[in-house]
DRENPA-3360 file (N, C-alpha, C; in nm, 2 decimals, always signed):
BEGIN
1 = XXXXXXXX = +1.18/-0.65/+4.16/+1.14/-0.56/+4.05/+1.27/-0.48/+4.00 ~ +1.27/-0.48/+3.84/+1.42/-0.39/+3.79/+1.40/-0.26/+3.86 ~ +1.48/-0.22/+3.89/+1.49/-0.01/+3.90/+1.58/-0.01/+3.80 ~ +1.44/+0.02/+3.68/+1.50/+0.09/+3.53/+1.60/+0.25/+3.57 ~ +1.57/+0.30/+3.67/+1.66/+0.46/+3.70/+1.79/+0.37/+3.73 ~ +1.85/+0.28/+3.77/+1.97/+0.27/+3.82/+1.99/+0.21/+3.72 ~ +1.94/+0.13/+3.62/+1.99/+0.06/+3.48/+2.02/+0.18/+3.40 ~ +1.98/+0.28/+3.41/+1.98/+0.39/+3.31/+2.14/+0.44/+3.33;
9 = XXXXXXXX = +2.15/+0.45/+3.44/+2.29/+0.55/+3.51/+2.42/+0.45/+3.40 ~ +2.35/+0.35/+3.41/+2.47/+0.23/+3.30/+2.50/+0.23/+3.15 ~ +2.37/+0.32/+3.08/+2.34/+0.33/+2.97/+2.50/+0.40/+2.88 ~ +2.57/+0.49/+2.93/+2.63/+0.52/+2.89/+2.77/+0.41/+2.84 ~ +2.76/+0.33/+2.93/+2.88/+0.19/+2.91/+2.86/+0.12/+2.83 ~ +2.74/+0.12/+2.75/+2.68/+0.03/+2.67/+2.75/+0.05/+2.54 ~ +2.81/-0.10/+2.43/+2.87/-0.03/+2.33/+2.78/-0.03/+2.21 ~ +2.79/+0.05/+2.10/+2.68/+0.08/+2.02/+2.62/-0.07/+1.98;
17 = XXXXXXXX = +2.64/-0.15/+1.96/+2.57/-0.26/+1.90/+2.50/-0.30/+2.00 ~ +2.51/-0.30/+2.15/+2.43/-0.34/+2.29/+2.33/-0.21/+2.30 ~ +2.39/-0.11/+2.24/+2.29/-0.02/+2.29/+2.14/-0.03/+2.13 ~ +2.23/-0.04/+2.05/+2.11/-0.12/+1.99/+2.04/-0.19/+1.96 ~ +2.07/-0.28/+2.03/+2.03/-0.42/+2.02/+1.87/-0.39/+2.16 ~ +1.93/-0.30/+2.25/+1.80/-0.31/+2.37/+1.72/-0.21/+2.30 ~ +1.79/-0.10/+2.19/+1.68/-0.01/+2.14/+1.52/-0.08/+2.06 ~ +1.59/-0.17/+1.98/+1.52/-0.25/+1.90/+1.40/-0.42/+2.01;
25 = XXXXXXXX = +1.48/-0.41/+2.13/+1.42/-0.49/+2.19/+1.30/-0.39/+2.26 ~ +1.35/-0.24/+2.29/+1.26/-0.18/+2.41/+1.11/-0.11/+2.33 ~ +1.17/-0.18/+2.15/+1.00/-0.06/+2.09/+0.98/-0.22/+2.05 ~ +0.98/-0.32/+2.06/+0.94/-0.46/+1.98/+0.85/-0.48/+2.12 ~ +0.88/-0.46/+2.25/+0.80/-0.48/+2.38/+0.66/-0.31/+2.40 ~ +0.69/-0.26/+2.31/+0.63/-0.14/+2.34/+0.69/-0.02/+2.43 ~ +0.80/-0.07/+2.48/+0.81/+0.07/+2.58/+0.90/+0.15/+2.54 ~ +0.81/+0.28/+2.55/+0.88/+0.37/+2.44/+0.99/+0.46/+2.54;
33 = XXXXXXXX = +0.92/+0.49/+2.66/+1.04/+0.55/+2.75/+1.16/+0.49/+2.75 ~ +1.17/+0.38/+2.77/+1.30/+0.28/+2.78/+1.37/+0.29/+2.63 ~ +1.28/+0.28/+2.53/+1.38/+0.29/+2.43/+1.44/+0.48/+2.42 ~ +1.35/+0.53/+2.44/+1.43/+0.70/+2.43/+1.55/+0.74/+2.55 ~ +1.53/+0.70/+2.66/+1.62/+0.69/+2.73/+1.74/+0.59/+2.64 ~ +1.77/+0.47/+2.57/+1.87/+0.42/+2.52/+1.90/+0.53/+2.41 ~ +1.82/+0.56/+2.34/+1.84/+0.66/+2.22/+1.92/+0.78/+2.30 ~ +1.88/+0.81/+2.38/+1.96/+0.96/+2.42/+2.12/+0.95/+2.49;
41 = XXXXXXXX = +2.14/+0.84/+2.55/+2.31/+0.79/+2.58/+2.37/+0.77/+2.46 ~ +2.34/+0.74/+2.37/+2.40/+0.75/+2.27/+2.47/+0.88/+2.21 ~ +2.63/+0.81/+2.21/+2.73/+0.89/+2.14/+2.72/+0.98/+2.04 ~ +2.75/+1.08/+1.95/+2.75/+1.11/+1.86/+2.86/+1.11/+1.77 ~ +2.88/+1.05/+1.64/+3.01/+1.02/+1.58/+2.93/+1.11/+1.39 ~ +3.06/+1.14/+1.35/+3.05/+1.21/+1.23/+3.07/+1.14/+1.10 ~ +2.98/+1.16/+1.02/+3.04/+1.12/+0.86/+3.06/+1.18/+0.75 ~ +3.15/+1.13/+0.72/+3.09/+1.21/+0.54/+3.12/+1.15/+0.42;
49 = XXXXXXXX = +2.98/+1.18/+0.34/+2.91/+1.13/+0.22/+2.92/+1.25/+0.10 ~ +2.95/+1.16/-0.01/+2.91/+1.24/-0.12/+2.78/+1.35/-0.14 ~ +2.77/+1.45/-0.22/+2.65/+1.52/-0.19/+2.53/+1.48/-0.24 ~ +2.54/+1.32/-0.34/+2.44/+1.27/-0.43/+2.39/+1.20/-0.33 ~ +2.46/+1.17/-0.23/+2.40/+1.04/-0.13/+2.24/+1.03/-0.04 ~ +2.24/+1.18/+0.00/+2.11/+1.16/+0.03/+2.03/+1.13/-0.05 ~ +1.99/+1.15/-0.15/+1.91/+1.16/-0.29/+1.89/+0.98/-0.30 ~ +2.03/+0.91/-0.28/+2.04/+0.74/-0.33/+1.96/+0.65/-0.23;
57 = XXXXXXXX = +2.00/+0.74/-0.13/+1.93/+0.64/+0.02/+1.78/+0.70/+0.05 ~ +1.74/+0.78/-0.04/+1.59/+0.82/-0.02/+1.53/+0.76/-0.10 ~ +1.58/+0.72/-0.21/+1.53/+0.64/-0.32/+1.53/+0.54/-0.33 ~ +1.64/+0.50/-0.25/+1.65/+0.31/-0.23/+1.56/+0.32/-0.13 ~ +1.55/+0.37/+0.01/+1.43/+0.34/+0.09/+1.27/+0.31/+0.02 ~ +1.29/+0.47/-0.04/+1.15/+0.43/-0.08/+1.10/+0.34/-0.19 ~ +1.19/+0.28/-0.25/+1.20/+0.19/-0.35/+1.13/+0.05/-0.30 ~ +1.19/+0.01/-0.20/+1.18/-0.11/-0.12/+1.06/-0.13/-0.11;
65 = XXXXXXXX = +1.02/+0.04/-0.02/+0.86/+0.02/+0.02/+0.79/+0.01/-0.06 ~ +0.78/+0.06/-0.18/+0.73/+0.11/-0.26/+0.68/-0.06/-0.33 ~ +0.77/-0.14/-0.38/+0.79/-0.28/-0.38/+0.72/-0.37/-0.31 ~ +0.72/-0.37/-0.16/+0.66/-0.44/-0.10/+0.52/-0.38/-0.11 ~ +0.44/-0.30/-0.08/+0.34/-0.24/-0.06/+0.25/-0.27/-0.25 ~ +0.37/-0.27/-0.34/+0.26/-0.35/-0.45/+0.30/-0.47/-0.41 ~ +0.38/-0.56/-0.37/+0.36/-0.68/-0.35/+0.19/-0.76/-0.29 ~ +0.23/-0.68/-0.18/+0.07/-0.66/-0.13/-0.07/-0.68/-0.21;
73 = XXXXXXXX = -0.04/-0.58/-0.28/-0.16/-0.51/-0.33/-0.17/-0.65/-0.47 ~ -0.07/-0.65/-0.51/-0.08/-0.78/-0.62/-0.12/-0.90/-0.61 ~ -0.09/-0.95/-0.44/-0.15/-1.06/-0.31/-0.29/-1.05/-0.33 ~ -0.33/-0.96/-0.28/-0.46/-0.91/-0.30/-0.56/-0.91/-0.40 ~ -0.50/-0.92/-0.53/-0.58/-0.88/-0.66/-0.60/-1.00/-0.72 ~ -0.51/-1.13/-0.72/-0.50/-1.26/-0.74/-0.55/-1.33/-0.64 ~ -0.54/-1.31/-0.49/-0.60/-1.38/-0.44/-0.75/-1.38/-0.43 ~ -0.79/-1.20/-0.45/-0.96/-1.19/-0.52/-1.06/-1.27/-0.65;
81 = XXXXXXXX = -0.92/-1.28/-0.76/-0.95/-1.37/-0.85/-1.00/-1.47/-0.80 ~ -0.87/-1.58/-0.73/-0.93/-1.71/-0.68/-1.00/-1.72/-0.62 ~ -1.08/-1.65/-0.50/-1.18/-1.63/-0.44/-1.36/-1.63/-0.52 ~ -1.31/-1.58/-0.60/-1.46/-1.54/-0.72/-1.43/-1.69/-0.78 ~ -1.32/-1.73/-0.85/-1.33/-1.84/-0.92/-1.42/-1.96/-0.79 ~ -1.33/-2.00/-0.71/-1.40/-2.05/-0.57/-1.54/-2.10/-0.60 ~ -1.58/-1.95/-0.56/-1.73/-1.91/-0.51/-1.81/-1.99/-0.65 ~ -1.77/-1.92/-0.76/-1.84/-1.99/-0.91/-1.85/-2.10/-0.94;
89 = XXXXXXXX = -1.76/-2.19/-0.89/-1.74/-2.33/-0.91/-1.88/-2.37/-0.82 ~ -1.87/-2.33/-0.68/-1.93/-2.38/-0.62/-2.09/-2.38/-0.57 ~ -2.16/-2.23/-0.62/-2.26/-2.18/-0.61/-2.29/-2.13/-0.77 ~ -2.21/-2.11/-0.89/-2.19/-2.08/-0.99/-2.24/-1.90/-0.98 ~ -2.29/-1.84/-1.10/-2.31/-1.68/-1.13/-2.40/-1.64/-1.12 ~ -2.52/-1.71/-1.06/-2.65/-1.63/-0.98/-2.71/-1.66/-0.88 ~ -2.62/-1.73/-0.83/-2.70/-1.81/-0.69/-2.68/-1.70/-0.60 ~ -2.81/-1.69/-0.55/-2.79/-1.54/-0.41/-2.74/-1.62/-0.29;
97 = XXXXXXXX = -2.74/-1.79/-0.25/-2.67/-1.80/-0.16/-2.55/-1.74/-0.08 ~ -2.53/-1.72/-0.02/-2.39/-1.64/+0.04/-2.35/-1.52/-0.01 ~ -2.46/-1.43/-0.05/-2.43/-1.28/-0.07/-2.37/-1.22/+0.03 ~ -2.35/-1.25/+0.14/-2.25/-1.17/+0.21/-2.10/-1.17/+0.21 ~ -2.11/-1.31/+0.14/-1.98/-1.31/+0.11/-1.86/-1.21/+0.04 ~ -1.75/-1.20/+0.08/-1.70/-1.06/+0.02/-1.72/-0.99/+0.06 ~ -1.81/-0.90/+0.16/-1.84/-0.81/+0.21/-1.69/-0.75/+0.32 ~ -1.67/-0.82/+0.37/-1.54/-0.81/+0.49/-1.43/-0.73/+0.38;
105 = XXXXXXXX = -1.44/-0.85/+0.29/-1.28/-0.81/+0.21/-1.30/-0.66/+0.14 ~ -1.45/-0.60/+0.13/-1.49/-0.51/+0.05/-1.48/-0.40/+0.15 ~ -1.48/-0.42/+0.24/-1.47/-0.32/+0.36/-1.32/-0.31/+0.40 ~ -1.25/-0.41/+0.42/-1.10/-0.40/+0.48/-1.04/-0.35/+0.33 ~ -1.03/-0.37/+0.22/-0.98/-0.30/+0.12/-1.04/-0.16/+0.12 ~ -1.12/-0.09/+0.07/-1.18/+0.03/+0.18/-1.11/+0.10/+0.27 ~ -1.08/+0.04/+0.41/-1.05/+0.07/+0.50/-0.91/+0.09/+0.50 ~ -0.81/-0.02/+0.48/-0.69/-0.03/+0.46/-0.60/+0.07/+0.37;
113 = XXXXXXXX = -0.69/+0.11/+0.22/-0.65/+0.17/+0.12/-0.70/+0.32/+0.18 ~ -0.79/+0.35/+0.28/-0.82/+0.50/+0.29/-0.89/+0.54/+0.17 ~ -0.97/+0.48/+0.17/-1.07/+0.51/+0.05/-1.21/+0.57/+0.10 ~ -1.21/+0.63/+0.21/-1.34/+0.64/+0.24/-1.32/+0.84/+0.19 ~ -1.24/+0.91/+0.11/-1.26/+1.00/+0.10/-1.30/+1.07/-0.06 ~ -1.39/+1.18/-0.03/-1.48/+1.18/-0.16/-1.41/+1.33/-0.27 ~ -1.30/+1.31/-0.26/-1.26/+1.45/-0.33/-1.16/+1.33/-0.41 ~ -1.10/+1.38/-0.54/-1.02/+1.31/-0.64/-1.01/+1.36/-0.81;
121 = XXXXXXXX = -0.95/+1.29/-0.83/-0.91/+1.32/-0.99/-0.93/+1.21/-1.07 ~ -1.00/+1.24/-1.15/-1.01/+1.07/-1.25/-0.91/+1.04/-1.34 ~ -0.83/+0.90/-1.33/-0.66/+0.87/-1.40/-0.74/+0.83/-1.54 ~ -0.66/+0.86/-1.63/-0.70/+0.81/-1.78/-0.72/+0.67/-1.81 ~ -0.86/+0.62/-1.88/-0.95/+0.51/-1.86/-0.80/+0.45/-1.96 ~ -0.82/+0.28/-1.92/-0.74/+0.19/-2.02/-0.76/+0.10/-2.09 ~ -0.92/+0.06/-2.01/-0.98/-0.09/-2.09/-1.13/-0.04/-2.04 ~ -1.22/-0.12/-2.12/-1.37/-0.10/-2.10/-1.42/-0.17/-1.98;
129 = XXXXXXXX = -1.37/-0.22/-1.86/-1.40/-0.35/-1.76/-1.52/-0.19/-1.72 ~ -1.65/-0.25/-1.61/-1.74/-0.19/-1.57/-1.79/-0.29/-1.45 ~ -1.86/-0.26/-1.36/-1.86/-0.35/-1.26/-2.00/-0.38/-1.25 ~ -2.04/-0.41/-1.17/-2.20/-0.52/-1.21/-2.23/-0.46/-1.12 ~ -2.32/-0.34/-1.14/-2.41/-0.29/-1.11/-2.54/-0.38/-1.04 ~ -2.64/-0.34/-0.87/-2.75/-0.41/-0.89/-2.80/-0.32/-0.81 ~ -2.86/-0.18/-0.90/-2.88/-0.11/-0.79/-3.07/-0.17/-0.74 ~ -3.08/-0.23/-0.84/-3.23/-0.29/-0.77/-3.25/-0.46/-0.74;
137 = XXXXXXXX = -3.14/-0.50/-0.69/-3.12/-0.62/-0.67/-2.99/-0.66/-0.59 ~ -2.98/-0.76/-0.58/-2.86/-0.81/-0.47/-2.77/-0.88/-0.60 ~ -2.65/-0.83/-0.51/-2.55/-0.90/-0.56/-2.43/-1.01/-0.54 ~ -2.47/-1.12/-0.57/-2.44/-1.27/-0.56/-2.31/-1.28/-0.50 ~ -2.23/-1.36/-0.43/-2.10/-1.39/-0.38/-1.98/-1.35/-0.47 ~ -2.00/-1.42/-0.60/-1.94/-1.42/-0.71/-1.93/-1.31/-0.79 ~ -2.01/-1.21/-0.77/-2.04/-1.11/-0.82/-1.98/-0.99/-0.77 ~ -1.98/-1.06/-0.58/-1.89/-0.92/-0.48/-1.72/-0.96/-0.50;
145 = XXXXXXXX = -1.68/-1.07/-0.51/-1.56/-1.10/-0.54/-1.50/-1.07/-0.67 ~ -1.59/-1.11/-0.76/-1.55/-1.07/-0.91/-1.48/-0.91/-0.90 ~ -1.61/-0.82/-0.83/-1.59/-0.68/-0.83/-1.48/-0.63/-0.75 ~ -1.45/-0.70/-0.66/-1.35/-0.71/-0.53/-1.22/-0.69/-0.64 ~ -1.28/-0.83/-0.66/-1.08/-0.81/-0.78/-1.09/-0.70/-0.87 ~ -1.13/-0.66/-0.94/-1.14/-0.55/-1.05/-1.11/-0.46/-0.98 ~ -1.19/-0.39/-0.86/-1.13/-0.26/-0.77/-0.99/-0.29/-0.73 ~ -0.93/-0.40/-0.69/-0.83/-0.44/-0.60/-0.69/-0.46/-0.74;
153 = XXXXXXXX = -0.76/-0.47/-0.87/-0.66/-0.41/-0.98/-0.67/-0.32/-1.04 ~ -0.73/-0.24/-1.00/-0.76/-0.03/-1.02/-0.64/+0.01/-0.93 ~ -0.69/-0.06/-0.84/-0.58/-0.01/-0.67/-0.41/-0.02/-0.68 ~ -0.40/-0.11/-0.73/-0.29/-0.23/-0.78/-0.24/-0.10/-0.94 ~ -0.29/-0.09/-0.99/-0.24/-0.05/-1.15/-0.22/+0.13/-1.10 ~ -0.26/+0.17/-1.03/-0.31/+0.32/-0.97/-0.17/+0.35/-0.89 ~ -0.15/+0.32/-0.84/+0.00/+0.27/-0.69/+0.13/+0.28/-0.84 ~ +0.09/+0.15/-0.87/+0.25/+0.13/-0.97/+0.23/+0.24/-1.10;
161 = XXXXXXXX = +0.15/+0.32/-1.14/+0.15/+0.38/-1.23/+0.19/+0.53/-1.19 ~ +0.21/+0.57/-1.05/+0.17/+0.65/-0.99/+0.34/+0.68/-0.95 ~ +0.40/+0.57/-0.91/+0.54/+0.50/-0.91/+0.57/+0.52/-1.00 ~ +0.56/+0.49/-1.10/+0.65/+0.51/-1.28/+0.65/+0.67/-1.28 ~ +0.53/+0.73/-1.25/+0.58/+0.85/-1.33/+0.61/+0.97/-1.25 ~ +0.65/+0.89/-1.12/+0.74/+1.00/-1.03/+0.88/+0.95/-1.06 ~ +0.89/+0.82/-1.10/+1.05/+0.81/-1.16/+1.06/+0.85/-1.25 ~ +0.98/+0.88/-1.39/+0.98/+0.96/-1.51/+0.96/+1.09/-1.51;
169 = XXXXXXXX = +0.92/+1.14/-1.37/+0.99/+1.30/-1.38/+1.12/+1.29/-1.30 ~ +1.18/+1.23/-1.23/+1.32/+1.21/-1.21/+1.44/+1.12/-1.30 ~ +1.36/+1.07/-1.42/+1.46/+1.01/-1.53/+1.51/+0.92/-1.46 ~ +1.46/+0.84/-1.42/+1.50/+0.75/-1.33/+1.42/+0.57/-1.36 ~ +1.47/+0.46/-1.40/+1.41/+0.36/-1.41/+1.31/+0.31/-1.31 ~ +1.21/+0.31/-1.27/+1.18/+0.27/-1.20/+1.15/+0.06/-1.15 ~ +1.20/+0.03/-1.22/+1.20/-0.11/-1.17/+1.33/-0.17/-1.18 ~ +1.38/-0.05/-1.15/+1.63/-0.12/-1.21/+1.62/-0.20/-1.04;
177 = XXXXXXXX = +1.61/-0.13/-0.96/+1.61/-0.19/-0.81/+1.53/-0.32/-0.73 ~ +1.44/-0.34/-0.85/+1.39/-0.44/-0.83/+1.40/-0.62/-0.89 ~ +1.44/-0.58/-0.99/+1.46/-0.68/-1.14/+1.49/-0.83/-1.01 ~ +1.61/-0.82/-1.00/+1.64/-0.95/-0.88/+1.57/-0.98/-0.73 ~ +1.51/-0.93/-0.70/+1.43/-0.94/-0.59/+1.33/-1.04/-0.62 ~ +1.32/-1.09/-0.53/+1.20/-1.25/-0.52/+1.04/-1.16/-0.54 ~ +1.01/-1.21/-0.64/+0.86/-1.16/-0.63/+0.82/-1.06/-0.72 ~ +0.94/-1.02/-0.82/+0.91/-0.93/-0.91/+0.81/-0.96/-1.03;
185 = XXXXXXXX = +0.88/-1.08/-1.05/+0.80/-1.15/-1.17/+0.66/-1.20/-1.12 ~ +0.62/-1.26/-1.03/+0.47/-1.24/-0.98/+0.43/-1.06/-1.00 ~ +0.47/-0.99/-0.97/+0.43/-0.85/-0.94/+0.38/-0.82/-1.10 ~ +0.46/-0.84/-1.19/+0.48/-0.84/-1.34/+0.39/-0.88/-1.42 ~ +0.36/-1.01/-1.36/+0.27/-1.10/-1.42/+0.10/-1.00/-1.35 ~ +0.09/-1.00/-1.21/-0.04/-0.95/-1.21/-0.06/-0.77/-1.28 ~ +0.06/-0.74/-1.28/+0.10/-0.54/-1.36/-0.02/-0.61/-1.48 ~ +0.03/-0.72/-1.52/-0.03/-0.74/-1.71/-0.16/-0.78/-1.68;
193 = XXXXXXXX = -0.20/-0.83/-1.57/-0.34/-0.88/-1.61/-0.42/-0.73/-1.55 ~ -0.37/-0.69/-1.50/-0.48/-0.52/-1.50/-0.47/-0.45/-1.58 ~ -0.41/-0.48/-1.70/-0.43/-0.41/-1.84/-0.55/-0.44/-1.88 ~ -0.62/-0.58/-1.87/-0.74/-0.62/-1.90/-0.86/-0.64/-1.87 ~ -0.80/-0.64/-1.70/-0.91/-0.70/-1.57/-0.87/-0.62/-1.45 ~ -0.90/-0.46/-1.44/-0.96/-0.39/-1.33/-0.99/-0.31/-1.41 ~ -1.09/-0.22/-1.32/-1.14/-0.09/-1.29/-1.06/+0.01/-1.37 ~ -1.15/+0.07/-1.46/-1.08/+0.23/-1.52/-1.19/+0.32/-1.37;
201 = XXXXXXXX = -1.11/+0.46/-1.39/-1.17/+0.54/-1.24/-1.33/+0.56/-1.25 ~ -1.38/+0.58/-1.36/-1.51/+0.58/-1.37/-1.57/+0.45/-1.32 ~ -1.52/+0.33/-1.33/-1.61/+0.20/-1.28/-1.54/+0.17/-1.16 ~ -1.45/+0.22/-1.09/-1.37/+0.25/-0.94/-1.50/+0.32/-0.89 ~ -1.53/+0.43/-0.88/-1.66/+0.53/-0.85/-1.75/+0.47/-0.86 ~ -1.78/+0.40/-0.93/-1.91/+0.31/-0.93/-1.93/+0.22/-0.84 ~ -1.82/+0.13/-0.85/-1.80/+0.01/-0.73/-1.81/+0.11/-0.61 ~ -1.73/+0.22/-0.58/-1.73/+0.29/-0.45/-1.88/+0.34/-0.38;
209 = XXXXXXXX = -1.92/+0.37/-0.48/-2.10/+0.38/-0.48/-2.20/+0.28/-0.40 ~ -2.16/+0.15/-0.51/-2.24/+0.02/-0.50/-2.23/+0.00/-0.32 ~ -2.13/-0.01/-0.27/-2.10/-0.06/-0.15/-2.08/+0.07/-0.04 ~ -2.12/+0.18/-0.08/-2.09/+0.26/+0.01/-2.20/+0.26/+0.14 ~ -2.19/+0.31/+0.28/-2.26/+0.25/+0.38/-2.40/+0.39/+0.36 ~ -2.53/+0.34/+0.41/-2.66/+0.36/+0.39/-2.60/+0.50/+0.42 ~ -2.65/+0.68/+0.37/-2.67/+0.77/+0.43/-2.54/+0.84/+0.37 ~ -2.40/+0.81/+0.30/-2.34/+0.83/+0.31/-2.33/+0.88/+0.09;
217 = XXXXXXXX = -2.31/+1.04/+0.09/-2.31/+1.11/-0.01/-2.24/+0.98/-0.15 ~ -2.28/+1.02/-0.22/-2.17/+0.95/-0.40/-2.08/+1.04/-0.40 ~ -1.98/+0.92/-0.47/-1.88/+0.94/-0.49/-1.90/+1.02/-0.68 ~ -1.80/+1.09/-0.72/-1.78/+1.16/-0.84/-1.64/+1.15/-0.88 ~ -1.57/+1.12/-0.77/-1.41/+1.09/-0.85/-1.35/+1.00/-0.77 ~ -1.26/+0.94/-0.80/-1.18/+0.81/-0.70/-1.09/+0.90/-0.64 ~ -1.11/+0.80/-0.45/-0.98/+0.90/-0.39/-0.88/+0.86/-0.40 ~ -0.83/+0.75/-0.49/-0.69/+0.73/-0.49/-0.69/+0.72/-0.71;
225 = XXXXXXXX = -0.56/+0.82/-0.72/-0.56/+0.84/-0.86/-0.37/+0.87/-0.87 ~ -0.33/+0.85/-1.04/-0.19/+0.81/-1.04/-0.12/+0.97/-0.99 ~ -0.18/+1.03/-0.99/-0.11/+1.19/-0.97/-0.12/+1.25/-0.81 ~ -0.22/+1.16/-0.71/-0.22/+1.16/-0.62/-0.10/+1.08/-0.56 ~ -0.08/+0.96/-0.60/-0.02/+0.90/-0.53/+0.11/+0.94/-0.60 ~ +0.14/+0.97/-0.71/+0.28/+1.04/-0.73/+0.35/+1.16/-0.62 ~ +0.25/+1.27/-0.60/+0.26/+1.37/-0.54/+0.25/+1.33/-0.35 ~ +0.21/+1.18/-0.33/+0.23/+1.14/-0.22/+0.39/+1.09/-0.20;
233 = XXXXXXXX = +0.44/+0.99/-0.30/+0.61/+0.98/-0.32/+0.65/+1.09/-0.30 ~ +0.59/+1.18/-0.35/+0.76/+1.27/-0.37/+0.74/+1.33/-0.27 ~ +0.64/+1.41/-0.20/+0.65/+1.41/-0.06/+0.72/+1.35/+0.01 ~ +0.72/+1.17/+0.07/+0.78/+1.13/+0.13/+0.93/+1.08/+0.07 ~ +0.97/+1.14/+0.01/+1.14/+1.12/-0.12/+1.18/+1.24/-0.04 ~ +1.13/+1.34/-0.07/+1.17/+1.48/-0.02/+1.21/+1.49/+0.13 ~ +1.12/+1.41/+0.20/+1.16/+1.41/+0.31/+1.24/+1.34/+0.40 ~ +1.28/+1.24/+0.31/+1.37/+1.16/+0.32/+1.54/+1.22/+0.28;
241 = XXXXXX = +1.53/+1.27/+0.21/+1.61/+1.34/+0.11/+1.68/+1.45/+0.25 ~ +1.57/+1.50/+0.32/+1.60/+1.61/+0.40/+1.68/+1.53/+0.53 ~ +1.56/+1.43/+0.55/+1.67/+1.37/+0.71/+1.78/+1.29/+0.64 ~ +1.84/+1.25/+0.53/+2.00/+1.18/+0.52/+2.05/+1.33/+0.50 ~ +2.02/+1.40/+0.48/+2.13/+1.59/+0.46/+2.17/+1.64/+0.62 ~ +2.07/+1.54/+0.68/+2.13/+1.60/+0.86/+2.09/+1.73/+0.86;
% end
């Protein structure tokens, strides 16, 4: 058996690239002591940066995520489409067969997005889409997918719009960092199709309703809206902003 205490006493001989290289191996295995013990033999060395710099590397961080996380969400809203398409081909637009279908995805979106909370702000409606209502009837496979995608491009248009206009109170482009990146133009292409096909917040609320679990109050405003998730960026910008200032 290793005696990690006598590997430790060595930690200091380690040169920074070895000592990071076990850092990144000791949280990829889970163990968090091992990695804080590597973190704490570590040297301390000094730099210095312009004073705009924190500001660049908070924004390029959160740019990235910001990018991937609609990548996601654009994965999501297309692959919902083809899912409803699927289902229609093959049971077509009223067959109750396989009403449970969609149900998972209707819950893990839900779940995933933190949508189970009932306080919010309604974002300014953009197209008349409305979701298919059955409050005295069941609703068909094609029906929960159809609606799947429409919320899953509320979610999708809510995120990136929310994005834009924390760069437009910083006068800042928001897609200059992205333009060359693999996957923009998919991102682009599904941005346009939820101009036409999701959810304004009033039919988000509604969908949230339809599916909400037995016993559990209505919803009156969506918990995710563009001013929320703006004021969530800049929160995490700000704080970012703070750890590159050391």
């Amino acid at each position: 058996m290793i005696d990690t205490i006598a590997l430790a006493r060595h930690y200091a001989n380690l040169t920074p690239e070895e000592r990071f290289r076990l850092i990144l191996a000791a949280g990829a295995r889970g163990d968090e002591a091992e990695r804080d013990r590597l973190v704490s033999t570590g040297q301390r060395i000094t730099l210095s940066i312009q004073d705009h710099a924190p500001y660049a590397h908070a924004f390029e961080e959160l740019s990235f995520l910001l990018f991937i996380e609609l990548l996601e969400e654009a994965a999501r809203y297309l692959e919902a489409f083809a899912r409803a398409d699927d289902v229609h081909d093959v049971i077509g637009e009223s067959d109750e067969e396989g009403v449970d279908e969609g149900e998972e995805e209707e819950a893990a979106l839900v779940e995933e997005e933190g949508l189970d909370a009932t306080e919010g702000e309604e974002s300014e409606a953009k197209q008349e889409e409305k979701p298919a209502e059955h409050e005295t009837g069941t609703r068909s496979a094609w029906e929960r997918y159809l609606d799947l995608a429409l919320a899953a491009g509320y979610v999708l248009q809510t995120k990136a719009d929310g994005w834009k206009l924390f760069c437009e109170r910083l006068t800042i482009p928001p897609f200059a960092l992205w333009e060359s990146l693999p996957g923009y133009d998919r991102l682009q292409r599904a941005l346009k199709l939820t101009e036409n096909a999701a959810f304004v917040a009033e039919g988000f609320v509604r969908w949230l309703n339809t599916i909400r679990p037995a016993g559990e109050p209505e919803r009156t405003a969506p918990p995710l809206t563009v001013e929320g998730m703006t004021a969530d960026v800049e929160k995490v910008f700000r704080q970012r902003v703070e750890w590159w200032s050391g």
